[in-house]
C-alpha positions as CSV (number, residue, x, y, z in Angstrom):
1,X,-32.5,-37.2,-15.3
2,X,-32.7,-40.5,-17.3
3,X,-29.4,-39.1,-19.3
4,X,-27.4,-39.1,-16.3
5,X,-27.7,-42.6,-15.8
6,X,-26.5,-43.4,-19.6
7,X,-22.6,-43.1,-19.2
8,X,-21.7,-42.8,-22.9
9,X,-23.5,-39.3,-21.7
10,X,-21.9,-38.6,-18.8
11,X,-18.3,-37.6,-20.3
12,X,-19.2,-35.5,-22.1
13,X,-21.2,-33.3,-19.7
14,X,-18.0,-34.1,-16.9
15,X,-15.6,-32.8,-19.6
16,X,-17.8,-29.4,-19.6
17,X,-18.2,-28.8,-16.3
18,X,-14.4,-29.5,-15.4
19,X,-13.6,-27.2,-18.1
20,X,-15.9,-24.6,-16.9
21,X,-15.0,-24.5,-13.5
22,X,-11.1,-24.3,-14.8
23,X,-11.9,-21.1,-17.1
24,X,-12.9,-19.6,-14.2
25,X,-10.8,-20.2,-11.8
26,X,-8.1,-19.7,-14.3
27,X,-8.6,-15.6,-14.9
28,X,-7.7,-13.1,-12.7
29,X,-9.3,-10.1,-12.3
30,X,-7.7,-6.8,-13.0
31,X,-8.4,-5.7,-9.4
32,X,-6.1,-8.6,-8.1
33,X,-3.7,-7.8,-11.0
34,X,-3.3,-4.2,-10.6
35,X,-3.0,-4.7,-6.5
36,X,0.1,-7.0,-7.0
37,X,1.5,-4.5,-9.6
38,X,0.9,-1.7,-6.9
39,X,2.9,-4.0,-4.7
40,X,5.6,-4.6,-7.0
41,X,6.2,-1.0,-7.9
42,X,6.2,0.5,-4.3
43,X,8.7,-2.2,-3.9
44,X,10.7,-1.7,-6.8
45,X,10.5,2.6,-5.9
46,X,12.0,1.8,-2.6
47,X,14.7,-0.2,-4.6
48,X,15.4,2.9,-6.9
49,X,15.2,5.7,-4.0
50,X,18.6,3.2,-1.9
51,X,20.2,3.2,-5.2
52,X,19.7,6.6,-6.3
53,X,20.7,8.0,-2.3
54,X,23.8,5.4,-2.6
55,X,24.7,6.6,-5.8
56,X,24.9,10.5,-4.2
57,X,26.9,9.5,-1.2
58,X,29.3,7.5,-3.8
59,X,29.5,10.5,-5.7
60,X,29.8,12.8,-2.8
61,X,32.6,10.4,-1.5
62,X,34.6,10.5,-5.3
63,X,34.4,13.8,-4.6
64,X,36.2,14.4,-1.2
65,X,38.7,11.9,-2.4
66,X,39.6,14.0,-5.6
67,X,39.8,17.4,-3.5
68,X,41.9,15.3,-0.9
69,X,43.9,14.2,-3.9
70,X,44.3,17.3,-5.0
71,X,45.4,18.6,-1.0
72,X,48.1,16.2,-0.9
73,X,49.6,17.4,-4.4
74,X,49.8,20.6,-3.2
75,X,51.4,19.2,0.2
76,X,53.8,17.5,-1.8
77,X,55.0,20.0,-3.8
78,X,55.1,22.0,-1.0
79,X,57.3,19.5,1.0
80,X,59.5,19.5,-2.2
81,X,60.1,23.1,-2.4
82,X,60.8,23.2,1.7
83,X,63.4,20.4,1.2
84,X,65.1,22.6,-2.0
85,X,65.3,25.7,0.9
86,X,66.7,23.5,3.6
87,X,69.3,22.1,0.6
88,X,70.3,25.5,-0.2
89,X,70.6,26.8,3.5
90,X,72.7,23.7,4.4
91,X,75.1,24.4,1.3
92,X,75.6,28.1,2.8
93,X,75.8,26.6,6.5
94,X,78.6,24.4,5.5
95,X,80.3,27.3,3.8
96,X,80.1,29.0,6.6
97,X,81.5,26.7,8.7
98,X,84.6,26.0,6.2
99,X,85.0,30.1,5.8
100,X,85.6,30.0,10.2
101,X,83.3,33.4,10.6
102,X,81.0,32.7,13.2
103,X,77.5,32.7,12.2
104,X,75.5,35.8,14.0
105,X,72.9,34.8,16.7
């Protein structure tokens, strides 16, 4: 190999082989690339199956809140119309009391 000796000869033919070996070791193959994909997307499916089950158990939660929202409403309107009765019964007691009959037992 006489031409290996001449270096005006040799850069060129180190410039190729460097290149070569770099295209090659460069490109994936689609096996590799479609086992890290795989990878990803089991990952990203776990990802989406927390946030869909924590979205249901937020919604599930808004829920209970809204029919306990609507549970104390009706408590307080309940309340209201106990304290209108006891109003009403205390006005009669006190007339009652100013009249001097003795309420029955």
């Amino acid at each position: 190999m006489p031409w290996l000796n001449n270096r005006a000869a040799r850069g060129p033919i180190a410039f190729a082989l460097v290149l070569g070996g770099l295209s090659l070791s460069a490109c994936a193959s689609t096996s590799y690339v479609d086992e890290q994909i795989a990878g990803v997307n089991s990952r990203v499916a776990a990802v989406d199956a927390k946030a869909s089950d924590a979205i249901q158990r937020a919604d599930a939660a808004n829920a209970a809140a809204a029919a306990a929202a609507g549970t104390a409403q009706t408590a307080a309107s309940d309340a209201a119309t106990a304290n209108q009765r006891i109003d009403q019964l205390t006005a009669r007691v006190d007339q009652l009391g100013q009249s001097g009959k003795r309420p029955r037992n």
